[in-house]
N, C-alpha and C positions, 0 to 999 in steps of 0.2 A: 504494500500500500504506500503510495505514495506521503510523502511526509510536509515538501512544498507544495503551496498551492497556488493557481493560477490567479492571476491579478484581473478582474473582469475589465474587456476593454472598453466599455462604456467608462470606465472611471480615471482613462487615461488622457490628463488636460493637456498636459504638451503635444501640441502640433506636431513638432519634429516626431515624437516616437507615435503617435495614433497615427500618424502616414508611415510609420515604420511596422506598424499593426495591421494594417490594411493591405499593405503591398505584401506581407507574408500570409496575410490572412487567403488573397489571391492567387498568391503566385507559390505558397505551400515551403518559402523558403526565406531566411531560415523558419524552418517548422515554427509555426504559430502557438504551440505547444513551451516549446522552448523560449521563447518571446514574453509569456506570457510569467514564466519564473523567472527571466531575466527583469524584466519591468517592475519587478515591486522594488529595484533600486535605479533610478534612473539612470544614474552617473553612470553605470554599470552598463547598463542597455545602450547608452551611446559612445561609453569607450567601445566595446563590442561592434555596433552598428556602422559607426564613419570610415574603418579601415574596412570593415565586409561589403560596404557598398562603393569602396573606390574600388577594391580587389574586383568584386565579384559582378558588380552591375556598371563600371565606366572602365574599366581595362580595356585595355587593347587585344587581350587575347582571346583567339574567337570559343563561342560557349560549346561548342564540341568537345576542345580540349581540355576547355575548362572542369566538363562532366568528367572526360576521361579520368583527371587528376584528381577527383572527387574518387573514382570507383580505385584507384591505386591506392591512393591514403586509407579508405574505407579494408582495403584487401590485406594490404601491412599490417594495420591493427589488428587484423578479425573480427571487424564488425560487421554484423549482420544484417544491418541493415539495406 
């Protein structure tokens, strides 16, 4: 059972992270789930947020390899997901 619990996003006033809740919420990454424990600290959620959306959503590297590099890291560790 889980032990943290999800931050509703109705309750999340800053702009910058409820368009960071919405764009996960849509697009399923990062997992909205995870978002959702990351947000009951803010500072937290947008150290996190500013480097994964320069990396991940304005890079230059196109999102093919990007995936790839996703399922390589994922293979190294043994996550299952």
């Amino acid at each position: 059972m889980a032990r943290i619990s999800y931050i509703d996003p109705a309750s999340i006033a800053d702009p910058e992270l409820a368009s960071d809740m919405e764009h996960s919420r849509l697009h399923g990454t990062p997992r909205p789930e995870t978002q959702a424990i990351r947000f009951h600290v803010p500072a937290v959620a947008k150290a996190f947020m500013r480097p994964w959306k320069s990396i991940f959503r304005e890079g230059i590297v196109d999102h093919p390899l990007k995936e790839l590099c996703r399922v390589y890291v994922s293979k190294t560790i043994d996550c299952d997901y």
